[in-house]
C-alpha positions, 0 to 999 in steps of 0.5 A, a space after each residue: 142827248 146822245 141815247 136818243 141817237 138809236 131811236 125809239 129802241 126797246 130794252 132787254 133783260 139780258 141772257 144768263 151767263 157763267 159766273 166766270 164769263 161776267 163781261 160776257 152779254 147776249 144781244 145789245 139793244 144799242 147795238 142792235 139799233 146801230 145795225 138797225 141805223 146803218 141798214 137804213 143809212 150805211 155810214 151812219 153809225 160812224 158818224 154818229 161815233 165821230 161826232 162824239 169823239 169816239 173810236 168804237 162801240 164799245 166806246 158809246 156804251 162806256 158812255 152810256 153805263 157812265 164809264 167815260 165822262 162827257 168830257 171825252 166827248 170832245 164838245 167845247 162850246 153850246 155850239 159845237 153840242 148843238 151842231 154836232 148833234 144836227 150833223 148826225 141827222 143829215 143824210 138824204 131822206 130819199 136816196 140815204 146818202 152821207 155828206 161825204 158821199 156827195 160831190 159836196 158835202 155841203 149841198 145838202 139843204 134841209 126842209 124848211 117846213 120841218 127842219 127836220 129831214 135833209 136832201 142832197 137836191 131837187 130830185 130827191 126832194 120832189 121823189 121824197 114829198 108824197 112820202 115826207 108831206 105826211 109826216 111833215 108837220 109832226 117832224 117839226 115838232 120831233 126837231 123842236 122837242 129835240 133840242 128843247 129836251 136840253 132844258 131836261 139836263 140844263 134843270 129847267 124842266 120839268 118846272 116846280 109842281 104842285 100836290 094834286 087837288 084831286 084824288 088819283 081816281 079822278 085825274 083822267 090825263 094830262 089835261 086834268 094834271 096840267 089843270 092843277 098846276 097853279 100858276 102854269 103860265 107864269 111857270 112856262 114864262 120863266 122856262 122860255 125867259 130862262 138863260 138856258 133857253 136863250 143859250 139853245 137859240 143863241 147856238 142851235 142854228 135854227 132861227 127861234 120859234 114863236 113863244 106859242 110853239 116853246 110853250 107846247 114843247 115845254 109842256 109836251 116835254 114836262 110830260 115826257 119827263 113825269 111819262 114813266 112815275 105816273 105810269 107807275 101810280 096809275 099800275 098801283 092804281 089798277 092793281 089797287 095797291 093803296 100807297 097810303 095804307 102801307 110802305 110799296 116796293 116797285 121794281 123797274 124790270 129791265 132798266 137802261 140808260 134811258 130810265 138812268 142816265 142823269 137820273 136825280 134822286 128826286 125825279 119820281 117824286 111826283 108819286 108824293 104830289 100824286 099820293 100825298 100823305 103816303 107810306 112811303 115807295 121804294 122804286 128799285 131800277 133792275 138791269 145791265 145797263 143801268 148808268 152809274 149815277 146818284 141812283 146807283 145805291 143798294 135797295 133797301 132791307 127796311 121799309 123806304 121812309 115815310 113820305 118819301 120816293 126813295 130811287 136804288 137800283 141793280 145792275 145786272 139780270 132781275 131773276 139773278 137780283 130776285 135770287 141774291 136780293 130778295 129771296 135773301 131779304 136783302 131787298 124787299 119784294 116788290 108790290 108792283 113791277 113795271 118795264 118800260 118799252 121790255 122789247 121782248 117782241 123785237 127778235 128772237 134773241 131779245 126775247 131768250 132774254 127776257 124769258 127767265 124774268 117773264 117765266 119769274 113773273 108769271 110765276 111768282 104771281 107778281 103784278 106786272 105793268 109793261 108799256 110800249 110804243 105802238 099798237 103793232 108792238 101792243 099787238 106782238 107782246 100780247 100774242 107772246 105773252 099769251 103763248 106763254 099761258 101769262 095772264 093778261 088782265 087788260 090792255 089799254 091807251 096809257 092816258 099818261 103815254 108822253 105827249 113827245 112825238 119821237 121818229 125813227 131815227 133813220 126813217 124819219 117818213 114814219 109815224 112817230 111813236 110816243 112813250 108807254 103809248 099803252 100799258 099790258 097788265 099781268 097777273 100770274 098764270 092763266 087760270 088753264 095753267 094752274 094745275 088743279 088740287 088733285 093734280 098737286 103732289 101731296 107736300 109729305 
């Protein structure tokens, strides 16, 4: 649970560097999204290291690229896990102090409504409710699915699905996948009956919900969780990629913890209910920061196996894997590329980064399927990705963007964004930038 500390921070391929400089990175998202965090609540960053019984920085990430086991984070007991993460969410909404900077620590209260914010007294709490009364409603969900996203971990969600009944063409949304879920009800029951869901209840601090509202965020959550493998179909769908008529490659373009951190081999099997009788898909996770875990294994020379959804990954740069792996034959080439949330819209910095895989990109005419968080964000990658002559075959709402409401972290009196909320895709240059037969040097 501690990636989700940052927020809803974007990713990024990094800047390429000597070989003989090889711990040396450009700008670190997370580190980005600590700054981020400490502008809008100074302090907050090393309480969120303390809790997790870090020292440093450098510390998290350890973490986070699965170098220091989740033993070190000092937690005990359920109990401890479910306090420690509440503590790094209490700070005044309104005048943004710690606990420590209050006369006591403890006489911060939390909004009963939402359960969600804190203040450190009255006043705040009445200059803040013009702002939060906006919000409030949504922040109670963001604080339930919070906790509840541990059943994620725990194996519990998502529960067992089905194959589809209907074809890919034809399921519209998650209302038409929910619909093809026998047995839903019964499946949610044994979710919210689960031991797991007890122990969150029994240790959480916050009074359990009404079954009604578990149920929501169980299913909001199941919609998080299979977000990313059913983007990936509906791109195969758009490109008119048939899994069913050959064997697909797909390259996860700047991968981070969030794709692999406790990723199980089995999480994208949902492509194989979506697709039944396919070839077989290879999905390669491509990034610096990919969390060492059951996917770190090597791509795959020979075609995946039929029938299957087979997950490797690259830990490094994707214009480096391109040159070692695939232009080698190492890996295959990919069929589709996908990035969840590139983030090459944020700074300047971030997108000198990505540059070198855009360029590869555009370039080698892949077709590329990129998602973001919001319709600003939408906005911001387009004009980027026109300035760099790409060609932009459609944009759109993602009828599968999670139906999980995440806040920003720090400024909670936000709208929250949800995940893949709209997808960009690309294919190749624009036509203004191919040059035109006579302007191409005879070969000879």
């Amino acid at each position: 649970v501690a990636q989700r500390n940052a927020g809803a921070a974007s990713k990024t391929v990094r800047p390429k560097k000597p070989a003989e400089e090889p711990a040396a990175r450009g700008p670190d998202v997370d580190s980005l999204g600590f700054q981020a965090m400490d502008r809008n609540v100074p302090g907050l960053s090393h309480v969120i290291l303390q809790k997790l019984n870090m020292k440093s920085y450098e510390d998290y990430k350890s973490a986070m690229d699965g170098r220091k086991s989740g033993s070190d984070f000092g937690i005990r007991t359920y109990f401890d896990m479910f306090h420690k993460m509440e503590d790094t969410f209490k700070f005044c909404a309104e005048c943004k102090k710690l606990p420590d900077a209050l006369p006591d620590p403890k006489s911060l209260r939390r909004c009963k409504r939402c359960q969600n914010v804190y203040y450190c007294g009255v006043a705040c709490q009445r200059a803040n409710w013009p702002l939060h009364k906006k919000f409030c409603k949504k922040l109670k969900l963001v604080a339930l699915d919070r906790l509840v996203e541990w059943l994620v971990f725990t194996g519990d969600i998502p529960f067992p699905t089905e194959t589809w009944t209907k074809p890919a063409r034809d399921v519209e949304g998650w209302e038409d996948w929910f619909s093809m879920q026998e047995q839903l009800e019964e499946k949610l029951g044994a979710v919210l009956t689960g031991r797991y869901m007890t122990l969150l209840w029994a240790n959480a601090g916050k009074p359990r919900p009404e079954d009604g509202e578990l149920r929501e965020s169980v299913r909001r959550l199941v919609t998080d969780f299979h977000s990313r493998p059913l983007t990936i179909g509906l791109g195969l769908r758009l490109f008119g990629i048939d899994p069913l008529a050959k064997v697909l490659t797909v390259h996860v373009v700047g991968a981070s913890h969030v794709e692999t951190l406790n990723t199980r081999l089995t999480d994208y099997d949902e492509l194989t209910r979506m697709f039944p009788g396919h070839q077989g898909v290879e999905v390669v996770m491509v990034g610096v920061d990919v969390v060492d875990g059951p996917v770190m294994r090597p791509p795959l020379a020979a075609p995946a196996p039929q029938g299957r959804v087979y997950l490797s990954s690259y830990k490094g740069l994707y214009h480096d894997f391109w040159e070692s792996h695939v232009e080698t034959k190492l890996a295959a080439r990919p069929d589709l590329v996908v990035g969840f949330h590139p983030g090459f819209h944020a700074c300047p910095d971030l997108l000198a980064g990505w540059l070198p895989t855009l360029l590869l990109l555009r370039d080698y005419c892949l077709p590329v399927l990129f998602t973001v968080y919001s319709e600003q964000e939408l906005k911001s990658s387009l004009q980027i990705l026109v300035e760099l002559e790409t060609h932009i075959m459609g944009y759109a709402a993602n009828p599968f963007a999670s139906l999980r409401p995440e806040q920003v972290y720090s400024s909670p009196n936000k709208a929250p964004v949800y995940c893949s909320s709209y997808y960009i895709a690309l294919l190749g240059p624009v036509a203004s930038a191919v040059p035109a037969v006579e302007e191409l040097e005879d070969g000879d």
